[in-house]
N, C-alpha and C positions, 0 to 999 in steps of 0.2 A: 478519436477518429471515427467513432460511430454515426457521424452528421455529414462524412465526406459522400461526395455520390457513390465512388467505389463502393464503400461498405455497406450503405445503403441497399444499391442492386444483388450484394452475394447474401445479404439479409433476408432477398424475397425468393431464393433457390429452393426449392422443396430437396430433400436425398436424393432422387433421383437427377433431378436436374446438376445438382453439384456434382453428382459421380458422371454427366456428361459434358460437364466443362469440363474438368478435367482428363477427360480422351480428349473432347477440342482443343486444350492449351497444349497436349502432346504433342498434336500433328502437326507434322513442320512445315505443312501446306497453310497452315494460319501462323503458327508460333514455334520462333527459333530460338528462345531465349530460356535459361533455364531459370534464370533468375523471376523470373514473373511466374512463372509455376509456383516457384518457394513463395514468391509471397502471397498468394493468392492462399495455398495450403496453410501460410501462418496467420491469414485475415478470417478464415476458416475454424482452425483451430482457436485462436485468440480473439472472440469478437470485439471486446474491449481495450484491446492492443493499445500502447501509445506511440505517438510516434516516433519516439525513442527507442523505445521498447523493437519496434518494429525495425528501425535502422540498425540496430546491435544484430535480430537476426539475420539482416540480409548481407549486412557488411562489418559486422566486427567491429574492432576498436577505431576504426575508420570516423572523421570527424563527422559530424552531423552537416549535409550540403543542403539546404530545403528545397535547391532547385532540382536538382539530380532526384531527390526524394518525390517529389512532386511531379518530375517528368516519367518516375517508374509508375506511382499511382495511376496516370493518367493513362499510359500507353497498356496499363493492365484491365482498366475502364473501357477502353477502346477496347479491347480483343473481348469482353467480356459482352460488350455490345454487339460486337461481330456477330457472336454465339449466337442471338438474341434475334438477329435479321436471319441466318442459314435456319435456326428451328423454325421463325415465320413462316421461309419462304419455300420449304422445303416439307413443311406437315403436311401439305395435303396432297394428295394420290393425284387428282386432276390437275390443279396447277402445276406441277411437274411435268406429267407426260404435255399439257399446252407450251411448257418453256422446253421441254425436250424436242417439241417438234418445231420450234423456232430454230433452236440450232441445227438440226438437221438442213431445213431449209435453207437459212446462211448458207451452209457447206456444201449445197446445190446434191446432198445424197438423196434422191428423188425415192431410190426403194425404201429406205429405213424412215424416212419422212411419211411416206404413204402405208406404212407398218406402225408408226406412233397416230397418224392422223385418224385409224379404224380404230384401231385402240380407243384410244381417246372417244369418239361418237359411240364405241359399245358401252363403255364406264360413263357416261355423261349420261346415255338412254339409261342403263340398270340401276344407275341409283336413285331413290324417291324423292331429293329436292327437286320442288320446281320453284324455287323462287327467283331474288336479282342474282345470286350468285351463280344457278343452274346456268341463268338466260346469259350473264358475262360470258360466262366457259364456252357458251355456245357460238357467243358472237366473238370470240377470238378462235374458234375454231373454224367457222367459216373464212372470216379476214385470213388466217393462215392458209388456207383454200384457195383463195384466191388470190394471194399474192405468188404461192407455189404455181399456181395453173399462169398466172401471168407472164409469169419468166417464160414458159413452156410458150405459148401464143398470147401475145401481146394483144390480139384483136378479140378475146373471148373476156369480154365484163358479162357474163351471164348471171355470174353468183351478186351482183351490187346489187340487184334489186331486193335480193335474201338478206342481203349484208343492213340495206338501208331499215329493214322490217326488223331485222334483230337489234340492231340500235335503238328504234325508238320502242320499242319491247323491252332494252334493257335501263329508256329512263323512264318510263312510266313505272315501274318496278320501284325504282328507287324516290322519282319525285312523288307516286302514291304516300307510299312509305312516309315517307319526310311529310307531308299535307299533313296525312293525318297524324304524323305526334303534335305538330303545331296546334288543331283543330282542338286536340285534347289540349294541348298548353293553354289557349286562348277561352276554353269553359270556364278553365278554372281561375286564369289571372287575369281575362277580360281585357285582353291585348286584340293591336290593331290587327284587323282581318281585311283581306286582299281577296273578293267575291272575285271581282273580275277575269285574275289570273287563274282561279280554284273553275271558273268555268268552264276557258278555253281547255285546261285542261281535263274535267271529264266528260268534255264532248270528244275530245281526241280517244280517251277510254274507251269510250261505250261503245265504239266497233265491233261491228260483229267480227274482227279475226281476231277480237282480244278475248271474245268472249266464254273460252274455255281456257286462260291461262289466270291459274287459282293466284298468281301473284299478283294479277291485276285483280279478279274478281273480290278475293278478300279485302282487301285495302278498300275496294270500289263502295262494298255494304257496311264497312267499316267508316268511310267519312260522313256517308248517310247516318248512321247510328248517332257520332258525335257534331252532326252539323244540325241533324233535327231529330231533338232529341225526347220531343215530346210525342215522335211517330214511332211507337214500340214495336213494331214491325219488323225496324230497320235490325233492333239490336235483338230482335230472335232469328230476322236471317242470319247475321252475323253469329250471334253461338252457332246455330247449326251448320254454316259452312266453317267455321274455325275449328269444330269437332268432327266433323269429315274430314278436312285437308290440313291438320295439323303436321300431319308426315310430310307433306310436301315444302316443311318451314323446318331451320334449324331450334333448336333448342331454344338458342336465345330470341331469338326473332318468334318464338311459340310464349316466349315468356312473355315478349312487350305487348302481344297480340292480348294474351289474358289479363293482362296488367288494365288494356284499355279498357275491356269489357268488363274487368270488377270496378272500375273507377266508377263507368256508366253507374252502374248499379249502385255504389256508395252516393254517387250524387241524388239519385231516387230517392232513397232510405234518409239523407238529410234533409231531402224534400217533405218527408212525410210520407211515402208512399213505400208504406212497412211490405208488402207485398214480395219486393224486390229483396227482399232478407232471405229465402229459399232460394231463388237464386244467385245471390251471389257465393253462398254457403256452399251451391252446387259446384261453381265455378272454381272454389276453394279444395272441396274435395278433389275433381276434376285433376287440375294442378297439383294436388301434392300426390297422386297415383300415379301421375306420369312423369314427375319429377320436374315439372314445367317452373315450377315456383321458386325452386332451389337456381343460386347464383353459387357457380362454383362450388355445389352441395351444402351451400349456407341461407338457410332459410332467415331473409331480413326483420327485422324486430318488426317494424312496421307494420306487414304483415301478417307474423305473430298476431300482436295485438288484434289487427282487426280480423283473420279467422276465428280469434275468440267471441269477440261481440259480434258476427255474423251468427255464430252457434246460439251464441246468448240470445239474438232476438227472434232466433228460431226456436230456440226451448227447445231444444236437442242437447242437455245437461251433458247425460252422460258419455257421448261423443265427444262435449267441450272439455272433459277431465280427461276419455282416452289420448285426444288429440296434443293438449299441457306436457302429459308426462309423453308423449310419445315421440313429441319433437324438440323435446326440451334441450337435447344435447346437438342438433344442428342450428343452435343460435350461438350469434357471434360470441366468445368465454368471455368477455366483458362484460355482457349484458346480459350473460344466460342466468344465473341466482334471480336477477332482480328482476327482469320480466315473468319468469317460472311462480316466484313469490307474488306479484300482483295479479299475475292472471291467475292465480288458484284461491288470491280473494277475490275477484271477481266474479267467480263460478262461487263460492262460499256464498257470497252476498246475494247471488240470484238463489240460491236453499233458504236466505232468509238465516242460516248462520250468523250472525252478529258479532261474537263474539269470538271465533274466527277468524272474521275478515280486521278484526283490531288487531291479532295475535300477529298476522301475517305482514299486515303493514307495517307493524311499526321492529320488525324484525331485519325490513331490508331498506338497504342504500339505495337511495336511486342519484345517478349521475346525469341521465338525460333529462334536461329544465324539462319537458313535454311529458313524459311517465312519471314526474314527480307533479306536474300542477293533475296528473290523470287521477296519480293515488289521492290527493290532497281532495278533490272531488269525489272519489267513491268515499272516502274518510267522513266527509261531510253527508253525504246522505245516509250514511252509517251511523253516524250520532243524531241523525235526524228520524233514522227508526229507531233509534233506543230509547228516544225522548231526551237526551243528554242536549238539552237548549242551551246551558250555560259554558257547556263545553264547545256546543257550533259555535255560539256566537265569539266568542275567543279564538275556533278555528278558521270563522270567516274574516275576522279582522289579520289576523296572521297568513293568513292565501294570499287576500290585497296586498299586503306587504309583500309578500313573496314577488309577486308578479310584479310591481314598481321597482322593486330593490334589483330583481333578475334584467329588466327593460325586456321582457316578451315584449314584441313588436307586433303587430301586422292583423291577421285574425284570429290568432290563439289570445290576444293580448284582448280582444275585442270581447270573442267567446268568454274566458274565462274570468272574468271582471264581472259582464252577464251572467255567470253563475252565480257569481257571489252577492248580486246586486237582486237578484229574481229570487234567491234564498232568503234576502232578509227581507223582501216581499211579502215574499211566503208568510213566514213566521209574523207579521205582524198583520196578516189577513184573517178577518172573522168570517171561518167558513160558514155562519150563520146567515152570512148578508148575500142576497142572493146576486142585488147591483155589486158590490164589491168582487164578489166571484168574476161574477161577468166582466167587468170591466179589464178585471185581469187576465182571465182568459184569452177576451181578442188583443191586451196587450203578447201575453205571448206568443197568438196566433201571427199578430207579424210582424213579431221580432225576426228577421233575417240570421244574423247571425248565434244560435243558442243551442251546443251539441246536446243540452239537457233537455229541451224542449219536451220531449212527449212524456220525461220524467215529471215534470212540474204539473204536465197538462193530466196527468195520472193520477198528481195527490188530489185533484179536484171534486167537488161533488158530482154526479151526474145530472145533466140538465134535463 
């Protein structure tokens, strides 16, 4: 039964959450049936139940019916869904008192309507979002305004021209928003771009009555940043307004904002323009002192990874060792041994430890194709400073396997073939021949896709 959706859904209940389904399945304003309680307590207790097993507790020596059994699942799945819409719709303090004072209105109680409507405007001013979700609340508190004063005089539209200003306040918020994930999609996959529409809409932006509303204005230095992205300009206003008015965004919405600006920066630094390594490092610390970076208090492998090699190419070591064991245990427990393990060869390798960074690899499993072709590549230049040639070249013909036999697709598949392909380069270059060097050089100079690049370009002589 563990594949049914039922069990699935009471599988993702934290303790707490379980101990409030069940007061929900109590009240007999959702659930009147005692029998769905019981079974819900024995899907609880028995997560691997069969269902058999499960039909003897709810019904005894009673013959096995699949449809009755099947309609008890279901009808337990539903109320368990219920749950799931009333915690929705019911977490937050504002949209309450906004659906609180819809039903007053319905009910024509004009005092306790205009007792929730103050309400409401003092909690919407006090608290520090200003983003789409502040400007929603605001614009269903208006609309509730004036559908209340409506009824009262039919001839007073005063509030519609307020109403019409907080609407398109509340989709420029959101169509910003949405632009720029695109803008960032489209750097990176080189998908179809729509100038035309991207215009009309930041000319409608750039009004002056937008131009103190940090939902518009972030977003606004924010598509600058990722539409021209060789005007750095764009992407230090953008830090410095996303570090002023981060309070005015939630959590999440603070995450995707930093998420963009470290992207920026990592496309620099594969650019060549190692400069951008301080900050995105900054951007990294930044985020994990404010918690900006954690999803649900789980810091993503991803990352992980790359706050490491941000440290690394800052040569800030021993930060990169506090930071490994620091955050070791907010990565996901599937992946925590095996990234912890390569990223502390990683740091080993940058000490120039050797013989460490062999200890470490070949110690852990890696499950993710992308962290085992990562290790397979620190591996190889690891045997390539030891002087162990007969051991690369056995390890570079078993990576190409790896990588054919796994079918990596796309530009890992590109990149990491390019490793293997630039390393037996390498090795059969006489760095005596100065033409030979050279030529190689501006081959790797523009090679496009080679996350090794300025490794290669490192072992070379100085010209």
């Amino acid at each position: 039964m563990d594949q049914t959706n039922l069990c699935q859904l009471i599988h993702t209940f934290s303790t707490v959450e379980l101990r409030d389904v069940r007061r929900f399945l109590h009240s007999p304003f959702f659930n009147q049936r005692k029998d769905l309680m019981l079974l819900f307590d024995w899907l609880c207790a028995m997560p691997s139940a069969t269902k058999e097993s499960t039909w003897r507790h709810l019904f005894g020596d009673i013959a096995f019916d699949s449809q009755k059994f099947r309609l008890h699942l279901s009808y337990l799945h539903r109320l368990l869904e219920q749950y799931l819409i009333v915690k929705e719709a019911t977490g937050n303090q504002l949209t309450n008192q906004v659906t609180l004072a819809v039903a007053y209105r319905k009910r024509n109680n004009q005092t306790a309507f205009e007792r929730v409507r103050k309400t409401l405007e003092k909690s919407l001013e006090s608290q520090p979002l200003r983003n789409a979700y502040y400007h929603q609340n605001h614009y269903h508190l208006l609309w509730e305004s004036h559908q209340h004063n409506y009824t009262l005089n039919p001839t007073d539209v005063s509030q519609l021209r307020e109403l019409s200003n907080a609407a398109d306040v509340v989709y420029l918020c959101q169509k910003l928003r949405v632009v720029c994930l695109l803008a960032a999609h489209q750097s990176v996959y080189q998908a179809d771009i729509e100038h035309d529409q991207e215009k009309e809409l930041m000319v409608m932006a750039e009004r002056a009555a937008y131009a103190d509303e940090p939902a518009i204005a972030v977003y606004m230095v924010c598509y600058r940043m990722l539409r021209k992205p060789d005007e750095a300009e764009y992407f230090q206003q953008f830090k410095a307004i996303l570090m002023e008015r981060s309070s005015n965004f939630s959590e999440e919405e603070v995450h995707g904002l930093f998420i963009l600006a470290i992207n920026y920066c990592v496309r620099k630094i594969n650019s060549g323009q190692d400069k951008y390594s301080s900050e995105v490092l900054a951007l990294y610390k930044t985020g994990l002192s404010n918690g900006y970076l954690f999803e649900n208090g789980i810091l993503r492998r991803f990352t992980y990874y790359n706050i490491v090699a941000a440290g690394l190419q800052s040569n800030e070591l021993e930060w990169v060792r506090y930071f490994i064991h620091e955050y070791k245990n907010r990565l996901e427990k599937k992946y925590r041994e095996s990234l912890f393990g390569f990223n502390l060869a990683r740091l080993e390798y940058a000490h120039q430890n050797y013989g460490y960074v062999l200890d470490l690899l070949q110690k852990v499993n890696y499950r993710d194709i992308l962290l085992n072709l990562s290790s397979k590549t620190l591996l190889l230049k690891t045997y390539l400073a030891l002087g162990e040639e007969q051991m690369l070249r056995s390890h570079l013909d078993a990576m190409r396997n790896y990588i054919h036999r796994k079918h990596v697709i796309g530009y890992h598949r590109t990149n990491y073939l390019n490793v293997v392909r630039y390393m037996e380069k390498y090795m059969g270059l006489q760095l005596s021949d100065k033409l030979a060097v050279g030529a190689f050089r501006d081959l790797l100079e523009r090679e496009e896709t080679l996350s090794e690049k300025n490794f290669f370009l490192g072992l070379l002589p100085s010209v």
